[in-house]
C-alpha positions as CSV (number, residue, x, y, z in Angstrom):
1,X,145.6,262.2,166.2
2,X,146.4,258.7,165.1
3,X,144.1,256.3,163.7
4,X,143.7,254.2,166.7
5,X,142.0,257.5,168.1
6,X,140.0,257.7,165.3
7,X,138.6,254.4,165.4
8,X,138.0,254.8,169.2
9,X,136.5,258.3,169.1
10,X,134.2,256.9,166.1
11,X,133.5,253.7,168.8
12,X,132.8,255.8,171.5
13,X,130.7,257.8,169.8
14,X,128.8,254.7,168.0
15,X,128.3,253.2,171.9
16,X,127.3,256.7,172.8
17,X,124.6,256.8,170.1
18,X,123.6,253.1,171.1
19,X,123.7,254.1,175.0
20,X,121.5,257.6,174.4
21,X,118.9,255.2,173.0
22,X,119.6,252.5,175.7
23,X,120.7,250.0,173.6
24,X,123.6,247.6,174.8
25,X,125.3,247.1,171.4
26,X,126.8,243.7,172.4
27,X,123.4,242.8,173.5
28,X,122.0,244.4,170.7
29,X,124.5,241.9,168.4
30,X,124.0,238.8,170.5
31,X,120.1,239.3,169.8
32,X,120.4,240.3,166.1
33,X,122.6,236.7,165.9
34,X,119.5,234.6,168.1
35,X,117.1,236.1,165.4
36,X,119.4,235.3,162.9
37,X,120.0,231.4,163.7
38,X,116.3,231.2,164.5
39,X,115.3,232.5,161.1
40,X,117.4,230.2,159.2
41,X,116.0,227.1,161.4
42,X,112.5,228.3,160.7
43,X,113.4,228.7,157.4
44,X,115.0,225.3,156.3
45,X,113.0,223.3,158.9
46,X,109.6,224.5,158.6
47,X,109.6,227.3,155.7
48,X,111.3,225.1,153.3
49,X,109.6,222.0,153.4
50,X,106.2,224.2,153.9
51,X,106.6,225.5,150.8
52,X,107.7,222.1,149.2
53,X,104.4,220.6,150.5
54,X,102.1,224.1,149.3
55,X,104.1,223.2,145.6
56,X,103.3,219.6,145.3
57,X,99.8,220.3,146.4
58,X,99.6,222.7,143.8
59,X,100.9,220.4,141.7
60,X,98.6,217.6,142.5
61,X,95.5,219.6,142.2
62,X,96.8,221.6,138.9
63,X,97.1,217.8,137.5
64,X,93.5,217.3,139.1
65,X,92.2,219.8,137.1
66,X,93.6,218.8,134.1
67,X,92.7,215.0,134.6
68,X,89.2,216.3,135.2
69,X,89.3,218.4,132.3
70,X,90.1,215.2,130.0
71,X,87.7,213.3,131.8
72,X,85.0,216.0,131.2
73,X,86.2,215.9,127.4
74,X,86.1,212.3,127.2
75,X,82.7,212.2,128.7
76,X,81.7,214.6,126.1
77,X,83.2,212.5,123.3
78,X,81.4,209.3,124.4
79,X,77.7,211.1,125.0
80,X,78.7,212.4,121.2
81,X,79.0,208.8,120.3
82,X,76.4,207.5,122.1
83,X,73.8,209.8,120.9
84,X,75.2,209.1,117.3
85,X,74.9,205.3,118.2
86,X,71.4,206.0,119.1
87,X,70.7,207.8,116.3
88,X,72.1,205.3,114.0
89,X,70.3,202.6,115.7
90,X,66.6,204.0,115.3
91,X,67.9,204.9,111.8
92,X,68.3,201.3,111.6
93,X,65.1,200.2,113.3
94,X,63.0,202.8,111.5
95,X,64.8,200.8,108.3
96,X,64.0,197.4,109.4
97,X,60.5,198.2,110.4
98,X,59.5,200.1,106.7
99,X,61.2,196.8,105.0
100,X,59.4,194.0,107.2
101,X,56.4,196.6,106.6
102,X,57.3,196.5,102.8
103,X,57.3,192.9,102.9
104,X,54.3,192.6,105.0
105,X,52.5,194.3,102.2
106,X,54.2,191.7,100.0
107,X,53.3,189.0,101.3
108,X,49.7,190.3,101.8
109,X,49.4,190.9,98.0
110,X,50.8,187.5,96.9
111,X,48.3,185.6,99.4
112,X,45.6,187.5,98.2
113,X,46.9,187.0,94.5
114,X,47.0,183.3,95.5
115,X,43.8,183.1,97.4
116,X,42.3,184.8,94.0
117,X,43.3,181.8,92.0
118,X,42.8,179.3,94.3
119,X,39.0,180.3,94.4
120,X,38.8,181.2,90.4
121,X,40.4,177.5,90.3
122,X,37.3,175.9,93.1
123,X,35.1,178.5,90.8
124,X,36.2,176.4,87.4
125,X,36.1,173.3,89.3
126,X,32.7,173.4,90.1
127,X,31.8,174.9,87.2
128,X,33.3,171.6,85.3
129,X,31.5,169.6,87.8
130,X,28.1,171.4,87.5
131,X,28.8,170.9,83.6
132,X,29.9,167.2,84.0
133,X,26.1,166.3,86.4
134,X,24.7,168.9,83.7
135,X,25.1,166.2,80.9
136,X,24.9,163.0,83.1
137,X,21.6,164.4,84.0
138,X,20.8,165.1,80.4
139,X,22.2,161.3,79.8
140,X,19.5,159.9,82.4
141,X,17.2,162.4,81.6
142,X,16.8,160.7,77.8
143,X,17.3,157.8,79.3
144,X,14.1,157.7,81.5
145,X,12.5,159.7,78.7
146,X,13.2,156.6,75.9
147,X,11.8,154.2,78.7
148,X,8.9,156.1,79.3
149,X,8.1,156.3,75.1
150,X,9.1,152.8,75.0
151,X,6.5,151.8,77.7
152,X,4.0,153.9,76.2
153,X,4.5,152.4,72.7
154,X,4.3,149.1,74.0
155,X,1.1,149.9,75.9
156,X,-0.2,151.8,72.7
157,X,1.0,148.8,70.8
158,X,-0.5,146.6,72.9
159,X,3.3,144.7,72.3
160,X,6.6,144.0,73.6
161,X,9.1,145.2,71.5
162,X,12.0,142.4,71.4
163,X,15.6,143.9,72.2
164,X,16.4,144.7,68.8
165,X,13.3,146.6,67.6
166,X,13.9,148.3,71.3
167,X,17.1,149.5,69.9
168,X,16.3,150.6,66.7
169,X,13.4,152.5,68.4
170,X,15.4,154.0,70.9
171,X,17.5,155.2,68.6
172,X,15.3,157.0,66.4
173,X,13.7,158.7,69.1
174,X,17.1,160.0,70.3
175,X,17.7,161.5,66.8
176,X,14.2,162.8,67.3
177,X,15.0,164.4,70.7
178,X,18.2,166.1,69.5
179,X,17.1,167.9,67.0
């Protein structure tokens, strides 16, 4: 047998094998071929850039997440420094208020320091002045009291004394008094 027979026989028996399943082989290729061409169109035009879209969604929400993570670190960062703010404010404020209390206290002391002097200074004031109408009244008091001897002399006397005699009385009876 040739090789022409060969590749028949091996046909025939191929068709044969095909026909005792009922399969028409041309048919058979013609529909492997459709499914073929209809694969790759599925593929490249709806596959392919379904795919493409799934990968930069992906994409978009992976870089999502990882903007959200800064964000979520960021916002972490700043409530650290505000809460450090805040505590370094009433730091602050707790500082201001003990020095304006501190100077309050201060200030209290020196007005009462002052106010002290002020009224030891009225005290020593008046206590001049209650000196100073001490002897004025003393001074009037001998006064009156040298009149009233001289105007009982003279009515003892039965005289007036003249301005110089008056004088020389009034003086001894000032020595008199002082002692």
């Amino acid at each position: 047998m040739s090789n022409t027979d060969l590749n028949l026989g091996e046909a025939t028996q191929d068709t044969s094998l095909a026909a005792s399943l009922g399969l028409n082989t041309q048919l058979f290729l013609f529909q492997l071929l459709n499914f073929v061409l209809v694969a790759i169109i599925i593929w490249f035009l709806i596959l392919k850039p379904l795919t493409k879209k799934l990968e930069e969604r992906k994409k978009i929400i992976d870089e999502s997440i990882d903007n959200a993570k800064k964000v979520e670190t960021n916002l972490a960062m700043s409530q650290q420094k505000f809460d450090e703010t805040i505590a370094r404010a009433k730091h602050e404020a707790n500082q201001i208020a003990q020095k304006a209390h501190d100077e309050a206290e201060q200030i209290g002391l020196e007005i009462k320091d002052r106010t002290k002097n002020e009224v030891a200074h009225l005290i020593d004031s008046a206590k001049k002045a209650i000196a100073l109408e001490k002897e004025e009244m003393r001074l009037e008091l001998r006064k009156e009291t040298v009149d009233l001897v001289v105007l009982l002399t003279e009515k003892i006397l039965g005289e007036k004394l003249d301005a110089k005699k008056n004088d020389h009385f009034i003086k001894e009876m000032l020595k008199n008094i002082k002692n």
